[in-house]
C-alpha positions as CSV (number, residue, x, y, z in Angstrom):
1,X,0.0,0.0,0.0
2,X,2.9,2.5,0.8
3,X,4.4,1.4,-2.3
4,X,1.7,2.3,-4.3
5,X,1.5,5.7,-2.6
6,X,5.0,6.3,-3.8
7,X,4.4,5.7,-7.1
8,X,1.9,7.9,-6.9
9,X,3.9,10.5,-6.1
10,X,6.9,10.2,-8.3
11,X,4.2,10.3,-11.3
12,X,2.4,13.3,-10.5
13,X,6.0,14.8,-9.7
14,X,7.2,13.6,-13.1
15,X,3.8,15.3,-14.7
16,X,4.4,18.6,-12.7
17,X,8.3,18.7,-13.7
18,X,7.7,17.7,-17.3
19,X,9.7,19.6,-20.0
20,X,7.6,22.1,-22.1
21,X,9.6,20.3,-25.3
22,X,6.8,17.5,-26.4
23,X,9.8,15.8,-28.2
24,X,11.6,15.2,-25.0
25,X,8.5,14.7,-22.2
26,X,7.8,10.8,-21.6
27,X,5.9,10.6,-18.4
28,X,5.0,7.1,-16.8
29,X,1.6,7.1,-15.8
30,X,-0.4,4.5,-13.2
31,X,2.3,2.3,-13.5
32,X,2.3,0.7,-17.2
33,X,0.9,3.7,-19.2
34,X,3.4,6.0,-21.1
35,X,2.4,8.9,-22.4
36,X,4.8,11.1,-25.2
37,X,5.1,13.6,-27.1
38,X,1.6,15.8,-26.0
39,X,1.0,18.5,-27.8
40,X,-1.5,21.2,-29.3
41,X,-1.6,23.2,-32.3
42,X,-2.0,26.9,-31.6
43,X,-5.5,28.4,-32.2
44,X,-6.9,32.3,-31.5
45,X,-10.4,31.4,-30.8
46,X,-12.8,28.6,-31.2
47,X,-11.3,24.8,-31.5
48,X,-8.4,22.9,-32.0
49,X,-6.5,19.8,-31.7
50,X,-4.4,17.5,-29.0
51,X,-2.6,14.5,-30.1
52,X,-0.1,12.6,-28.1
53,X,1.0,8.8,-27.9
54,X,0.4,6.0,-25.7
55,X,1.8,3.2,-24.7
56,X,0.7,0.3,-22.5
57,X,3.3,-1.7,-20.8
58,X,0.9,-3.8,-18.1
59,X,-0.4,-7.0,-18.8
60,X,-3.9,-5.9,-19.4
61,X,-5.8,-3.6,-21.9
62,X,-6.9,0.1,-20.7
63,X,-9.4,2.5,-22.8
64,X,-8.7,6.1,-23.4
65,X,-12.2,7.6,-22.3
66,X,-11.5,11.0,-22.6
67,X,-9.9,14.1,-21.7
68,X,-10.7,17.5,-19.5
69,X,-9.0,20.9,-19.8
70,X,-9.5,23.8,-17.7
71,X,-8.6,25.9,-21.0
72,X,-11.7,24.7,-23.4
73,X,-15.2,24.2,-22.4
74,X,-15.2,20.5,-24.3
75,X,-12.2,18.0,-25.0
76,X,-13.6,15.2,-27.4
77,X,-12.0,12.1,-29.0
78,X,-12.5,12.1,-32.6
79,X,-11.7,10.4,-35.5
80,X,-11.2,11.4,-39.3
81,X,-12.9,9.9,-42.0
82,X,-12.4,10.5,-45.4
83,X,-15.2,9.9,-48.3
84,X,-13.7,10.6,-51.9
85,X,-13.2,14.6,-51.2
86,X,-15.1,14.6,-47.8
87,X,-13.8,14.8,-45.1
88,X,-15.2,14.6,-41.9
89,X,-14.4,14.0,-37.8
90,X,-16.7,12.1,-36.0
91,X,-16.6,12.1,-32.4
92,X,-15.1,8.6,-31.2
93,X,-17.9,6.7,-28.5
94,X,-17.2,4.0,-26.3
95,X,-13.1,5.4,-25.9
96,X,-10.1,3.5,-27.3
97,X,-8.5,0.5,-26.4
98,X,-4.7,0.5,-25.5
99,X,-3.8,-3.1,-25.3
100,X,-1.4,-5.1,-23.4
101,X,1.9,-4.4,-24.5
102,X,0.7,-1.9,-27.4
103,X,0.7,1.8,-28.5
104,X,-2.1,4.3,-29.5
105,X,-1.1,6.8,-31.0
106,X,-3.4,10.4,-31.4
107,X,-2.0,12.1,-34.8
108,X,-3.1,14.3,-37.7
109,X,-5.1,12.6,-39.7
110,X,-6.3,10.1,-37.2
111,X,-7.6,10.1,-33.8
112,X,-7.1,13.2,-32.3
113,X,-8.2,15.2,-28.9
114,X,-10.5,18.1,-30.4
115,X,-10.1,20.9,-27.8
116,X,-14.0,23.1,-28.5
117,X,-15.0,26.4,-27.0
118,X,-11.3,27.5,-26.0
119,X,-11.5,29.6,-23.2
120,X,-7.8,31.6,-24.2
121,X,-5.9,31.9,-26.9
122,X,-3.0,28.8,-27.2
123,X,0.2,30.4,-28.3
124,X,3.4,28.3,-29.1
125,X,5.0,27.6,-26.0
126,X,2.0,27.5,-23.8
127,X,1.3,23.9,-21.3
128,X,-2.1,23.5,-21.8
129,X,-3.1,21.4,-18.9
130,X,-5.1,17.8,-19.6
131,X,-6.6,15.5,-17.4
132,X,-6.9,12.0,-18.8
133,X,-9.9,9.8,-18.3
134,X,-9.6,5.8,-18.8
135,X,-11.6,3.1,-17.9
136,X,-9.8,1.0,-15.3
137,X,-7.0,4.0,-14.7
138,X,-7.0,7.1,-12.4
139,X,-7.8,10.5,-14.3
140,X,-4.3,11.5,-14.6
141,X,-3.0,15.3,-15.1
142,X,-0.2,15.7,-17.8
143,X,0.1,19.0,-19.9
144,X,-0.2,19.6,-23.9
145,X,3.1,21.7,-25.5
146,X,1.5,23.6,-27.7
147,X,2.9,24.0,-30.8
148,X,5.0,22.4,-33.7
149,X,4.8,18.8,-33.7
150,X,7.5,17.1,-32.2
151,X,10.4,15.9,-34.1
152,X,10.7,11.8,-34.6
153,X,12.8,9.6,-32.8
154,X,12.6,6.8,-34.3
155,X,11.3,4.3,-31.8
């Protein structure tokens, strides 16, 4: 039990002390849950995206539920779909499933966080702060970089 408490602990320090660089953050998260490279495009008004990768070192399967942000009135998960020249992002319902040993990964073009009604402006260089909902997990608190994307590393 005290262990658990610890681990606790070095997490939500690792969150807080995070690196604004989305290329460089990897924060471990309720024990087999890595999450990298979180970040947000900039946006004046109205909406725009998170993405961000993760990865699932436990034994057993976890869904991604959702997301919360102080910042925007609404955090969604969608998804793009693209019909001949349509194209079109459908909110995602029931979550997504990061299994044992596996990655999902939240990108352009794909599943994405849609951020709705921001509440600020996001300019590069802002931490947009995120609370992430799963099914069997604790919410857990990491932040977005917002700008570029982050630069591959190759694993």
């Amino acid at each position: 039990m005290r262990l658990a408490r610890i681990s606790r602990l070095v997490a939500t320090a690792a969150v807080m002390l995070a690196p604004a660089s989305p290329a460089t953050s990897r924060i471990r998260l309720t024990g087999a849950v890595v999450v990298q490279d979180a970040w947000a495009r900039p946006a004046q008004a109205g909406a725009s995206a998170g993405y961000l990768t993760l990865r699932n070192a436990g034994a057993r399967p976890d869904r991604l539920m959702g997301a919360a942000s102080p910042w925007v009135e609404r955090v969604e998960l969608q998804t793009i779909t693209t019909t001949g020249a349509v194209v079109r992002m459908r909110p995602v319902v029931g979550g997504l499933e990061i299994g044992p040993a596996g990655t999902l990964k939240l990108a352009p073009g794909g599943y994405h966080l849609m951020l709705l009604g921001l509440k600020r402006q996001l300019a590069p260089g802002d931490r947009l702060p995120m609370t992430l909902q799963f099914e069997t997990a604790r919410p857990v608190k990491i932040y977005l970089a917002v700008g570029a994307p982050p630069v591959a590393r190759g694993d």
